[in-house]
C-alpha positions in Angstrom: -29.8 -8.1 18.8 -26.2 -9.9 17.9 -24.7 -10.5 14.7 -22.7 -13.7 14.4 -19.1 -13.0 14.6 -16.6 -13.5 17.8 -17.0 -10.2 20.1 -14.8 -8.7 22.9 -16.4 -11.5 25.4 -15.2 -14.6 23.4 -18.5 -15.8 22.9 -19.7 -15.0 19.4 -21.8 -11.8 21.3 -19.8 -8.9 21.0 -22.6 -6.7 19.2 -25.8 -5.8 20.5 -26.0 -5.1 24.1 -23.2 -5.7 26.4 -25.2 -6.6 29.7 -22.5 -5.4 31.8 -22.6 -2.2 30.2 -19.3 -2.1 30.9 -18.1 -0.4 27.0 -15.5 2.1 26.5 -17.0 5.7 26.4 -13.7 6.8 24.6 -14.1 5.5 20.9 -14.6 8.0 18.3 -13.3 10.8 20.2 -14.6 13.4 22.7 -16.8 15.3 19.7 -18.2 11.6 18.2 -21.4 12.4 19.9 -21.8 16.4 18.6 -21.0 14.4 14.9 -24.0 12.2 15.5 -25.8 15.1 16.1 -24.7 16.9 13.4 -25.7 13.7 11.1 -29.1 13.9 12.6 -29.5 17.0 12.2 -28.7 16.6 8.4 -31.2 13.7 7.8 -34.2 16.2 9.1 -32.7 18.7 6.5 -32.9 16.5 3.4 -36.4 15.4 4.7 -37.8 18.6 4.6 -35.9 20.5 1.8 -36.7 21.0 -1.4 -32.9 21.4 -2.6 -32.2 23.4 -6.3 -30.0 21.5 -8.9 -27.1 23.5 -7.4 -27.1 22.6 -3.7 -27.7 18.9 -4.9 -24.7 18.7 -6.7 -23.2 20.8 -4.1 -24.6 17.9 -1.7 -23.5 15.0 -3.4 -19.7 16.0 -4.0 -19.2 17.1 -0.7 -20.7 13.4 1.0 -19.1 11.6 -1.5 -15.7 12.9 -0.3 -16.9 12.3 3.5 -17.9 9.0 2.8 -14.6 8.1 1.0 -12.8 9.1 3.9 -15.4 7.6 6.4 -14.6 4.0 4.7 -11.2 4.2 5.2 -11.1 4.4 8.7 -14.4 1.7 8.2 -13.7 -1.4 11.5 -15.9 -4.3 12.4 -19.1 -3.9 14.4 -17.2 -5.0 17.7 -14.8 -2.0 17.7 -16.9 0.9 16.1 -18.2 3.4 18.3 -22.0 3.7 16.7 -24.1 1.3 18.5 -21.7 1.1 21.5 -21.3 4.5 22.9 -23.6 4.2 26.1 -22.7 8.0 26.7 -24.9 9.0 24.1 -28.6 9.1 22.7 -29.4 5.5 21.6 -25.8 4.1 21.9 -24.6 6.6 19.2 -26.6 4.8 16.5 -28.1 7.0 14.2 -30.4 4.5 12.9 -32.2 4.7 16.3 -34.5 7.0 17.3 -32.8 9.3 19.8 -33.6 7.8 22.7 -32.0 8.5 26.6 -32.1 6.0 29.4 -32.6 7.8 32.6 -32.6 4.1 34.3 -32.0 0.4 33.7 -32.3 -2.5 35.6 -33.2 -6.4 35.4 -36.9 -5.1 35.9 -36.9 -2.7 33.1 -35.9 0.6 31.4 -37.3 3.8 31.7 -36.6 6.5 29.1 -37.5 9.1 27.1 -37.6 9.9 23.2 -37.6 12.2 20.5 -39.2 11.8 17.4 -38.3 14.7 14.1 -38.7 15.5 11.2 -36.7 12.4 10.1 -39.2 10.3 11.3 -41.9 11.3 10.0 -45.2 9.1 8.7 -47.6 11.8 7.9 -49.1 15.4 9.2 -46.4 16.0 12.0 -46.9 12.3 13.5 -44.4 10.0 14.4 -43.9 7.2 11.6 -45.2 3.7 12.9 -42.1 1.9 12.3 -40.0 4.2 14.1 -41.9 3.4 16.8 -41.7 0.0 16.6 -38.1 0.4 16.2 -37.7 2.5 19.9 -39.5 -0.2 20.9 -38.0 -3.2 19.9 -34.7 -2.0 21.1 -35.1 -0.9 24.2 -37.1 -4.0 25.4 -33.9 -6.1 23.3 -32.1 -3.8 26.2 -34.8 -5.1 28.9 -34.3 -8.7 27.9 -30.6 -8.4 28.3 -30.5 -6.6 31.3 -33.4 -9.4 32.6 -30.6 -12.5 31.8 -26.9 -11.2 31.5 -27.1 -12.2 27.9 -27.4 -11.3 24.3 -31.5 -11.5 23.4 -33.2 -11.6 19.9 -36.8 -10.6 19.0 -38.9 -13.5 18.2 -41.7 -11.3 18.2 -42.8 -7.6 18.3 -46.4 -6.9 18.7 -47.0 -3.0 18.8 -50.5 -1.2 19.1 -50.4 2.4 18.1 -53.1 3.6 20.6 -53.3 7.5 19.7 -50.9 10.4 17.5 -47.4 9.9 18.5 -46.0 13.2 17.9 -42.6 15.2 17.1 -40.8 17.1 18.6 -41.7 16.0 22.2 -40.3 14.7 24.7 -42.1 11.7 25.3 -41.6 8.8 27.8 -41.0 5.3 27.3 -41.0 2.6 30.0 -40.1 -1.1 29.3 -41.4 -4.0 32.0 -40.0 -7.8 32.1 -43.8 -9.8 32.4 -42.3 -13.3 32.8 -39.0 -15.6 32.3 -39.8 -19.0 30.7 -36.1 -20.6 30.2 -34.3 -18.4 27.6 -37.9 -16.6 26.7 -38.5 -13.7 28.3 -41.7 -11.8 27.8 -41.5 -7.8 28.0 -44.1 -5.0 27.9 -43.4 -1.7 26.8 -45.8 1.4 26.4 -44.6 5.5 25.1 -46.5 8.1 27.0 -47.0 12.0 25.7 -47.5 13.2 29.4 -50.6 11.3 30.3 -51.9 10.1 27.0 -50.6 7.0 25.6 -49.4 6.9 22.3 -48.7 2.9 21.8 -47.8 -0.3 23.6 -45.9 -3.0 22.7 -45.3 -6.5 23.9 -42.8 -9.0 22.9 -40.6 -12.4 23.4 -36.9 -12.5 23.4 -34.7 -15.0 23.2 -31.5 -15.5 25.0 -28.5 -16.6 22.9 -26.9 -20.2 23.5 -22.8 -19.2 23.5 -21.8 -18.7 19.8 -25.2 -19.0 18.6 -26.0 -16.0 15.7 
């Protein structure tokens, strides 16, 4: 869940999940979250529009003159407030699914998560690898929570049980099975009220100090 690189703790971990949880809420300003939103709220748009020549043009010079503004206020993965911002729906990272953790503890995370049009696989169900990707960061989340340190996936074994669908809210709960060492073995399953939709299990692996 780390990249290599020296974080804010001096040990080569300063991205993924800080296990204290103990991250500025400040960076990127009081609105950063209602701009992630916005964003979001864009990416549903292009999925389902079928734009005329006009607003594509219309599209592309105004992004490309957000984008060269975005890159020059651009900072390394330690600082930015995407991916860090614990305040908001999955950290403020918009590649996440929009997920909210209602708690978190060395036994596990319970949540709940939002699937759109943005996510999309196919007749107004979820996309498979979106769900896999809810998955896999939330138990990263459980793992880290589990040991006080930065985890990697070694695996991520998801069974899609039944229709995972949008625009609900639908609950997520992670599990920690079994510590071996610096394995630890999670379970995770997404509920739509009482149906399951999938279940996942997986092994993660705590990071020596400096390791990538």
């Amino acid at each position: 869940m780390s990249e290599s690189g020296t974080g804010p703790d001096g040990d080569g971990h300063g991205g993924g999940f800080r296990t204290d949880m103990a991250i500025s809420t400040d960076r990127g300003g009081p609105r950063f979250g209602e701009m992630i939103e916005v964003v979001r709220h864009f990416m549903d748009r292009v999925r389902a529009a079928e734009p005329s020549e006009a607003l594509v043009e219309r599209v592309i010079e105004q992004l490309t003159e957000l984008n060269t503004e975005l890159e020059a206020v651009a900072i390394d993965e330690w600082q930015a407030p995407s991916g860090t911002r614990i305040d908001l729906p999955a950290r403020g990272n918009i590649t996440l699914p929009p997920y909210v953790v209602h708690s978190a503890d060395a036994t596990g995370v319970a949540a709940t998560v939002r699937f759109t049009r943005f996510h999309l696989g196919g007749n107004n169900a979820a996309h498979g690898g979106y769900i896999a990707m809810a998955f896999d960061d939330l138990l990263g989340m459980t793992g880290a929570l589990a040991t006080g340190k930065v985890t990697r996936t070694a695996y991520l074994t998801v069974n899609y049980r039944s229709i995972t669908p949008l625009y609900r809210e639908l609950t997520v709960r992670t599990a920690v099975d079994r510590i071996d060492g610096r394995k630890i073995f999670v379970t995770a399953t997404i509920h739509d009220g009482d149906r399951l939709c999938a279940e996942a299990d997986g092994l993660f692996v705590a990071l020596k100090p400096g390791q990538p």
